[in-house]
Structures are given as C-alpha cells and as structure tokens.
C-alpha positions as CSV (number, residue, x, y, z in Angstrom):
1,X,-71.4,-7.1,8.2
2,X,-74.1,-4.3,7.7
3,X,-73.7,-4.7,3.9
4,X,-75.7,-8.1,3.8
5,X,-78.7,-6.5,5.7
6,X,-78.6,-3.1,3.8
7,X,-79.2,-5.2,0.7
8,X,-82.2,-6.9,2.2
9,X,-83.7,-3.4,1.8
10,X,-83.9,-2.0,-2.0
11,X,-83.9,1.7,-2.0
12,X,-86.9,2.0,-3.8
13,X,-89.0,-0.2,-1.9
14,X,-87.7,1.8,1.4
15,X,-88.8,4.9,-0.2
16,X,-92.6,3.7,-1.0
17,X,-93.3,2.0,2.0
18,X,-92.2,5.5,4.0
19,X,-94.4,7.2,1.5
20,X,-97.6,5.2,1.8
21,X,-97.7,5.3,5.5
22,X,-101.1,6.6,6.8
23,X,-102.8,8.6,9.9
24,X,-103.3,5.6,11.4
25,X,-99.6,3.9,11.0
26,X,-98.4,7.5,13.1
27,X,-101.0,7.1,15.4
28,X,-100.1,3.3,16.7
29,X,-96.6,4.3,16.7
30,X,-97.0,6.9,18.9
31,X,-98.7,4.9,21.4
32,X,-96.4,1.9,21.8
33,X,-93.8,2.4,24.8
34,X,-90.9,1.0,22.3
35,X,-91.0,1.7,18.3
36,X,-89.4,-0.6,15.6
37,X,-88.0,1.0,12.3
38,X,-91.3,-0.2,10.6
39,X,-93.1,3.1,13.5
40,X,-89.9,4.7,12.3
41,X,-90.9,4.8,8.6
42,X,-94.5,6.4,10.0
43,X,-92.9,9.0,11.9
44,X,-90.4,10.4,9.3
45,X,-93.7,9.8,6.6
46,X,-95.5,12.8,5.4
47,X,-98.4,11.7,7.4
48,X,-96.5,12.1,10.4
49,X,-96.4,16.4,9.9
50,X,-99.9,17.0,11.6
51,X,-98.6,15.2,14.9
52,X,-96.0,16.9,15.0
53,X,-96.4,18.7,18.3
54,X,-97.2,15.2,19.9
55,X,-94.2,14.0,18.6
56,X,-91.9,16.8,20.1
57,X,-93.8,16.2,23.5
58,X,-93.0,12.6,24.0
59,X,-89.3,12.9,22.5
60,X,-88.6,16.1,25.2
61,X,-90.1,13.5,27.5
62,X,-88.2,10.7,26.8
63,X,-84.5,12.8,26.4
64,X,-85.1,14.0,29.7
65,X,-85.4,11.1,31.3
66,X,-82.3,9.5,29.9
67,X,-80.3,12.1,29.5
68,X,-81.3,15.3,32.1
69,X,-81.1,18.3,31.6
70,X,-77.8,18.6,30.1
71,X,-76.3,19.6,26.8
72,X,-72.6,18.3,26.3
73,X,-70.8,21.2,24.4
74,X,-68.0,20.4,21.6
75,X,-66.1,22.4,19.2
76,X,-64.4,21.2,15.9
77,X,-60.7,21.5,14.8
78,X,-59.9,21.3,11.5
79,X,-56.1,20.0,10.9
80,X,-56.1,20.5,6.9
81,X,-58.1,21.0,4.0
82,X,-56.2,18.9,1.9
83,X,-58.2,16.2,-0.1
84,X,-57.7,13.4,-2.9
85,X,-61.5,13.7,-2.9
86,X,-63.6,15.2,-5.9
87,X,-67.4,15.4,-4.1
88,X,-69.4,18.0,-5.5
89,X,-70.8,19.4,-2.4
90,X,-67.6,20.5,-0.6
91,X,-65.0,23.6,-0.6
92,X,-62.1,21.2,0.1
93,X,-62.8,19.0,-3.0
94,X,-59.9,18.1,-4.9
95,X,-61.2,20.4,-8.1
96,X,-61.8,23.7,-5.9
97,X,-58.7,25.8,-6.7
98,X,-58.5,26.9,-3.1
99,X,-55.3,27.3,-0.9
100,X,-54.5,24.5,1.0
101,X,-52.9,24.0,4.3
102,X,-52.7,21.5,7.1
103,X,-51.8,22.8,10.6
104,X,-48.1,22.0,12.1
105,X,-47.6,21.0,15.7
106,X,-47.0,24.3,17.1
107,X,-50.0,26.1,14.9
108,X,-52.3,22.7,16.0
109,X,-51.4,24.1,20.2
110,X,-51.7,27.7,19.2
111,X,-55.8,26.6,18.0
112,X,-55.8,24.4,21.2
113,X,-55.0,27.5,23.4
114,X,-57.5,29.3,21.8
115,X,-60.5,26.4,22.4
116,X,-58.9,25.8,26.1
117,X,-59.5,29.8,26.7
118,X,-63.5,28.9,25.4
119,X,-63.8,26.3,28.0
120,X,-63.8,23.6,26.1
121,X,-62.8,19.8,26.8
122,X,-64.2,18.3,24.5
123,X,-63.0,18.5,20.7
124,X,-63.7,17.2,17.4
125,X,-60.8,17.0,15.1
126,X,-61.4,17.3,11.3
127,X,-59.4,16.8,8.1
128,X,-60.3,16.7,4.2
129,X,-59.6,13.1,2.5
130,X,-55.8,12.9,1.9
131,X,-54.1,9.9,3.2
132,X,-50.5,11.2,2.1
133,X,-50.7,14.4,4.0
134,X,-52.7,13.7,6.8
135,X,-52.6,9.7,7.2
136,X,-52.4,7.5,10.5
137,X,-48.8,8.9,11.6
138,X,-50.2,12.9,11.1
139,X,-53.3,12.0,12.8
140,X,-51.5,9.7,15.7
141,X,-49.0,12.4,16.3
142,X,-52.0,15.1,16.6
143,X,-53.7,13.3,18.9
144,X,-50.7,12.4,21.0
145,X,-50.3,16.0,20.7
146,X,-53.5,17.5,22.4
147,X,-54.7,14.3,24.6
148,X,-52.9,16.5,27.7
149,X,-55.8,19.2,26.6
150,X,-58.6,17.3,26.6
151,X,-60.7,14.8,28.3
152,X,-62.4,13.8,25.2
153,X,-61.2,13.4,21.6
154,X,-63.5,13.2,18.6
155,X,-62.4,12.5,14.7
156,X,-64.2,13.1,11.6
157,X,-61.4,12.3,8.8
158,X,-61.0,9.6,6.1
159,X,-62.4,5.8,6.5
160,X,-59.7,3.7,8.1
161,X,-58.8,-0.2,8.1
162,X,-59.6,-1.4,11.9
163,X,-55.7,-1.6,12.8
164,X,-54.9,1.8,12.1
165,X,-58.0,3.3,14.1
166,X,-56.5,0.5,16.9
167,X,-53.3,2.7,16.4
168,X,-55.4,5.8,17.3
169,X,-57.1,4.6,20.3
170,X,-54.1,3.9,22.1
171,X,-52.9,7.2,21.4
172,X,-56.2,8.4,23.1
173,X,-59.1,8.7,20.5
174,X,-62.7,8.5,21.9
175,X,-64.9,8.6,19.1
176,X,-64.9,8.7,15.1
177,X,-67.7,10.6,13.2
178,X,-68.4,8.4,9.9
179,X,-71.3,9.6,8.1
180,X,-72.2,8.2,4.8
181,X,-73.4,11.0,3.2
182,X,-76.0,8.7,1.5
183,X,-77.4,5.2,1.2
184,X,-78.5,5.6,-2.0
185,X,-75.7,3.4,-4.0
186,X,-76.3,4.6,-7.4
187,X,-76.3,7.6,-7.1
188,X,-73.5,7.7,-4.6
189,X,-71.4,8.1,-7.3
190,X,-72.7,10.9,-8.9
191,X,-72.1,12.8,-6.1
192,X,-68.2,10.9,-5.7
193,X,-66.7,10.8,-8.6
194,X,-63.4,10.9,-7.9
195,X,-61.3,9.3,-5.4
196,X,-61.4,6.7,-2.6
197,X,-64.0,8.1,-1.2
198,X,-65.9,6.9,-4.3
199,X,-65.7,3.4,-3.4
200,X,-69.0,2.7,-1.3
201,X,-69.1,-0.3,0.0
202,X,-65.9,0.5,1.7
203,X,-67.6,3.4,3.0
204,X,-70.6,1.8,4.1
205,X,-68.7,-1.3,6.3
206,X,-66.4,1.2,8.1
207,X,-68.4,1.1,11.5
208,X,-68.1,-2.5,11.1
209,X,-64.4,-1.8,11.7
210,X,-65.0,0.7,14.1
211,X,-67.0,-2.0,16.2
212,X,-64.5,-4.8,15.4
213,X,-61.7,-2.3,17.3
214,X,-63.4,-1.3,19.8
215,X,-64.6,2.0,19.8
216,X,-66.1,3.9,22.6
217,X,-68.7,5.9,20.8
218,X,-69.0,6.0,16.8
219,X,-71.5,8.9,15.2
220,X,-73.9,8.1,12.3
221,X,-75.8,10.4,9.7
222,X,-76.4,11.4,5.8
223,X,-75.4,14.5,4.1
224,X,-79.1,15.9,4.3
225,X,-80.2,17.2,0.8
226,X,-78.1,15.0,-1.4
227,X,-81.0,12.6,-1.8
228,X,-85.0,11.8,-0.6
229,X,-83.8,12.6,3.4
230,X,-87.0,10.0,4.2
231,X,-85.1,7.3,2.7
232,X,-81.8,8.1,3.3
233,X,-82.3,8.2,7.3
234,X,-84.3,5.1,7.2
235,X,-80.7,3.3,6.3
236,X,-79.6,5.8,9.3
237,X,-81.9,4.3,11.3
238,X,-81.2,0.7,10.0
239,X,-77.6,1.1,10.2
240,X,-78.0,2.3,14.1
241,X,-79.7,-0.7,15.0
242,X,-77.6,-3.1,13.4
243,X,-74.7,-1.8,15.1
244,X,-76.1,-1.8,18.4
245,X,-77.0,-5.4,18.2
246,X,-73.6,-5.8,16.6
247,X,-71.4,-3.8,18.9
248,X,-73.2,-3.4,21.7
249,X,-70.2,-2.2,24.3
250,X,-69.6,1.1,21.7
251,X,-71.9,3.8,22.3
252,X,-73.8,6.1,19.3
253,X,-74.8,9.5,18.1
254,X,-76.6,10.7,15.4
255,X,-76.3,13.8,13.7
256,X,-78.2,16.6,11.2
257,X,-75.7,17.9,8.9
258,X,-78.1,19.8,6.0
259,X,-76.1,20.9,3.0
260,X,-74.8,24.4,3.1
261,X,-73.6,26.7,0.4
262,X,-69.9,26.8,0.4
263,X,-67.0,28.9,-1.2
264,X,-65.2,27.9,-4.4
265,X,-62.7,29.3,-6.6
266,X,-59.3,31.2,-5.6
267,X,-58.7,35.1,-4.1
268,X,-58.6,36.4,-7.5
269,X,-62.0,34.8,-8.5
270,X,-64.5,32.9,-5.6
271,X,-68.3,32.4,-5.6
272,X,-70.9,30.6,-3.9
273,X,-72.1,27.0,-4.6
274,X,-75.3,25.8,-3.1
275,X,-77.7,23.0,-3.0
276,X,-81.4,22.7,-2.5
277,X,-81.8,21.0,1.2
278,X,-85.2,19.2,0.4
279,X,-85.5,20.0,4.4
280,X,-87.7,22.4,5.8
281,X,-86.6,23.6,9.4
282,X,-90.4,21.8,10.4
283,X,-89.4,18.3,8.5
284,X,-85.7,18.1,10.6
285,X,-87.7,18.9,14.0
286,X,-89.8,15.8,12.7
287,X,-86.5,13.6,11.9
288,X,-84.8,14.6,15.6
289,X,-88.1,13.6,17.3
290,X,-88.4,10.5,14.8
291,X,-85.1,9.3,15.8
292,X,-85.7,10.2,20.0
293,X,-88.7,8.3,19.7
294,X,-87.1,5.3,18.2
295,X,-83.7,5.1,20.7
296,X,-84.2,6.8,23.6
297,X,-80.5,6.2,24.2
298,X,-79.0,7.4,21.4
299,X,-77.0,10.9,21.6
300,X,-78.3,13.2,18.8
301,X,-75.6,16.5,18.1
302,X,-76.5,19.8,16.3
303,X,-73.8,21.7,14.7
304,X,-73.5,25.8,14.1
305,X,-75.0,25.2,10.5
306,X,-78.2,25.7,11.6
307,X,-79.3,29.3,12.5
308,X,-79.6,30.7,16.2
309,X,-83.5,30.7,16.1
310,X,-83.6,27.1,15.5
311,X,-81.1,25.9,17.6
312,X,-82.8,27.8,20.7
313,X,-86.1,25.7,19.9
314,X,-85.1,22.7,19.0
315,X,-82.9,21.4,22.5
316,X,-85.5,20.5,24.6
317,X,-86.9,18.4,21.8
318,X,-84.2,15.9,21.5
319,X,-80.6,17.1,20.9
320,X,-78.2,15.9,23.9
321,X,-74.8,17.7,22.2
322,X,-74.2,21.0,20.5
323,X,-71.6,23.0,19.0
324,X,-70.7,26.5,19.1
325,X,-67.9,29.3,18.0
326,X,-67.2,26.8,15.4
327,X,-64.4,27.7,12.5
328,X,-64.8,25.0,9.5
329,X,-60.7,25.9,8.4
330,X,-57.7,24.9,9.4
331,X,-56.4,27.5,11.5
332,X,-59.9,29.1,12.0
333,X,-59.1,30.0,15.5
334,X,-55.9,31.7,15.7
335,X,-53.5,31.2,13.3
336,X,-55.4,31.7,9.8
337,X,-59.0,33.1,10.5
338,X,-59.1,34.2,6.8
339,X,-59.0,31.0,5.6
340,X,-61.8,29.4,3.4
341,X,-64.2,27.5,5.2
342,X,-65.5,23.9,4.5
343,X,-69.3,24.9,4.6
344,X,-71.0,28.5,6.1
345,X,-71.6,28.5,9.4
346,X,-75.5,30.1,10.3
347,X,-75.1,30.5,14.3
348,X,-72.0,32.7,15.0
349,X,-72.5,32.9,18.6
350,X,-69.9,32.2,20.9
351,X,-69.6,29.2,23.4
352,X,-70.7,31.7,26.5
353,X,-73.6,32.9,24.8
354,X,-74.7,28.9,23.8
355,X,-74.1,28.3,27.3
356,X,-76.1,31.0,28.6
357,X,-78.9,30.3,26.2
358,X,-78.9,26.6,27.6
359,X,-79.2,28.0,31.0
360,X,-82.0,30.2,30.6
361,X,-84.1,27.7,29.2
362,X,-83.1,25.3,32.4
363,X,-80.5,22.8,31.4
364,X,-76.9,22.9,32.3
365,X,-74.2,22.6,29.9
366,X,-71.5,20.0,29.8
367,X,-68.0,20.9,28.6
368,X,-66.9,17.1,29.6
369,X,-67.6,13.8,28.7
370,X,-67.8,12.6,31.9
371,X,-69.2,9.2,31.1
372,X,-65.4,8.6,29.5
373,X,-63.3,10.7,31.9
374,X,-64.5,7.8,34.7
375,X,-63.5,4.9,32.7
376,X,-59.5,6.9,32.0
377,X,-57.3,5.0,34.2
C-alpha cells in the first residue's frame, strides 16, 4: 500500500531538499535520457526557473514523440451538488447555503444531448460527496444510462471501497479521477473538517483500490494553492510511481487544478470566496514540463480554469487532454444554466473554437479514446 512509502518521506524533509536544489542539480537532470523523482525535486526547485525555456523544449520533444500531435478533448457532467462534505475551498460544501440538486434520468439525457450536439465522446461525470443521494446504485444507474452515448466514461465523485468501483466497471466506467487535494496530513484537516472526506488515510489508499480492481486509467493531482505546490506534487510524483510499479496494466493522468474563487451564499445574499494560488502562470508551465520530463508516458489534462491565453501556449509543451465549453453545475448544459457553479470557469470558449485553436497550431483533436474503444468487445 502507498501509505507505507508516503511515510518514508516526512513532509518537511521533502520540502527542504526541493528547496536546496542548486544550478547544478537542474543542470544534470536535464541531461540524463530518464529522470528519477530525486531530478524531479530539481526541476520543480526554484533553481529550475532560469531553464525554463530548455525545459519546455525537451518536454514538447518528448510529448510528441509519445503521444503525436493530438489533443484528446473531454467535457465534464456534473450529476449533483449535493455534499456531506465541509471543505473550505468549494461552493458545494456542506455549509454553503446554496440550492441543491442532483440530475434525474431524463434531465441527465437532456445534458447528454446537449454534449453529443458538441461532438463529444468522451465525458467526465462529476458529483459533490454524498453517499445517500448519489451512492453506487445512482452512480451505476447513470452510467448504465449514458454508456450507449459514449465511448469513454470518466468519474470524479466520492472515494469508493474496491467492490463497488468493480460494480461500476461492469456497468462501463473507464477511468476515476481521485485527487488528494494535498499530501500534507496535518493540515489536511484544516482544510476538511467535516465529513468523510476528512478521513485521510482513506483518501490517500484509494488508488490502491482502484489498482486492486482493475481500472483502466486512474488520474492523480493536488488542489494547487492549498499548500507549498513544490511539496505537495512531489507526493504527486511519488504517488505516480508507486502506482505504476504497483499497477502496472492501469494507465495514468495527471492534472493542474489551481484553486479558483467560487460562489457562496443563497439568491437573496451570494459573494465571492477566493484563495491565494501560490502559482504563477510561469511556475505551472515549470510543473507540466517537470512532470513530462519525468514520465514521458503519463497523460497530463488541462481544464477551462485556466484562461484562453494560457491554454493556447501551454499544449505543445506537455498537455495530451483538454477540456472545453465546460459547466461546473448540475444541469449546466440544458436544463439549469443558472445554476451555481462548483469553481469559475476562465476559458469560456466553446469545443469548436478549442478545436480550431488546436488546429492552427498543427495538432489534431481527439474526441475518442481510441486506445479503449479497441479493447470494447
């Protein structure tokens, strides 16, 4: 189990180490043909900033060759915003007086139409933390629902027990999104007070389960801007290549979530709650090169958080999946577009205009997981 090794690694000690790295550590790292999480710690290091532009040069290098010039396109559906959850960076925590709704079987195909229409094949399906509401049956039953639609099913919902995500697969799930916000335990809690989401060793082993069922592809990342983002994607890192020593059958992504301001408070009285990132848009180009350079197999996914300007310059350098026309409510789509959303979304463009962006700067994108749709009998 990854909990054994993530203790071999005090967060403190992580943290100096990163920070002590010199000129020289960045300079041998980028020179050897494969990099260990010790190069990993120099090229996410503060020392690593003037070498930047060599960095982004060998990681555009080394995504091309692995992956083409492609860029797989996905869009999220969020189910409900219901959530047992307090976490004090999110609209749908428990203690945000916002209205609540999860999506019935005829409002879930009225969304699906709407993402079909886009082009899309490839969805991610989302819920808030509430195991009453939308448990294993809701979440079997939705999937059931929309595996006609799709050639590729994502999830990003609650931490399961390895039967019940057994119970999903064979309903047709591809991939679950688990990120664990961060890897700093003690203050894990601070940011978790309430509910089972709080518990985080439970947290922290669930793509042990994940691996233990089966998956086909499980996505890793931190909540960037909750703490040090050095430290906390060194356990990233660390976690990644556990797993695919652990697992290796299952396939992995990584992705960039930076904390965005979100909505709280009711239609008589709402506001806006944000966080200091700690990320500058220079530092997260350094963490997607970092990461390429590491594992050149690896699939690295940018969501519409980020701003248009950024996403345009950044794909070449690393990313291999993107979304766009993203809603972050349930409903979003079609059947509630007022809604409130989980976070702000920064690039409002819509999945023809990501796709002719792509093209223009010579890639192709991918509305299918093809690598999967061979292997469906």
């Amino acid at each position: 189990m990854f909990e054994s090794v993530f203790h071999q690694y005090p967060w403190d000690e992580v943290k100096r180490s990163i920070y002590s790295k010199t000129a020289a550590d960045v300079e041998r790292a980028l020179l050897k043909p494969k990099r260990s999480l010790e190069d990993f710690k120099a090229l996410v290091s503060p020392a690593a900033l003037p070498y930047l532009e060599q960095m982004a040069q060998l990681s555009h290098l080394a995504t091309q060759k692995r992956f083409g010039k492609t860029l797989q396109m996905y869009a999220p559906l969020y189910l409900s915003n219901e959530c047992q959850n307090i976490c004090t960076y999110c609209a749908f925590s428990q203690d945000n007086k916002i209205p609540r709704r999860t999506l019935t079987h005829t409002e879930i195909l009225q969304e699906v139409a709407v993402l079909k229409e886009m082009g899309y094949d490839h969805v991610l399906l989302v819920t808030g933390e509430a195991n009453h509401t939308v448990g294993v049956p809701y979440l079997k039953n939705a999937i059931e629902l929309i595996r006609p639609h799709f050639a590729h099913i994502s999830m990003e919902v609650q931490p399961l027990d390895q039967d019940a995500y057994e119970v999903l697969m064979e309903a047709g799930l591809h991939t679950v999104l688990v990120y664990q916000e961060t890897y700093h335990q003690e203050n894990y809690k601070l940011h978790h007070p309430k509910g089972k989401k709080s518990n985080f060793t439970y947290r922290l082993s669930t793509p042990d389960r994940l691996g233990k069922a089966g998956i086909y592809k499980m996505g890793l990342g931190v909540l960037i801007g909750l703490e040090d983002w050095r430290t906390d994607c060194f356990y990233t890192a660390l976690h990644l290549d556990y797993l695919e020593k652990t697992y290796w059958q299952t396939k992995y992504s990584i992705s960039f979530p930076r904390l965005r301001p979100i909505e709280v408070g009711t239609s008589e009285q709402s506001a806006l709650k944000s966080f200091n990132t700690y990320m500058t848009d220079k530092e997260l180009v350094q963490l997607i090169c970092a990461y390429r350079l590491l594992n050149e197999e690896v699939e690295l996914s940018l969501s519409t958080r980020e701003s248009e300007r950024f996403r345009d310059h950044v794909i070449k350098l690393g990313i291999t999946s993107i979304s766009a026309g993203s809603k972050t409510n349930p409903g979003g789509y079609a059947v509630e577009p007022q809604s409130l959303e989980q976070f702000e979304i920064s690039d409002e463009r819509s999945p023809q205009e990501i796709a002719q962006m792509i093209r223009r700067q010579g890639y192709e994108p991918v509305w299918k997981d093809w690598d999967r749709s061979f292997q469906v009998k």
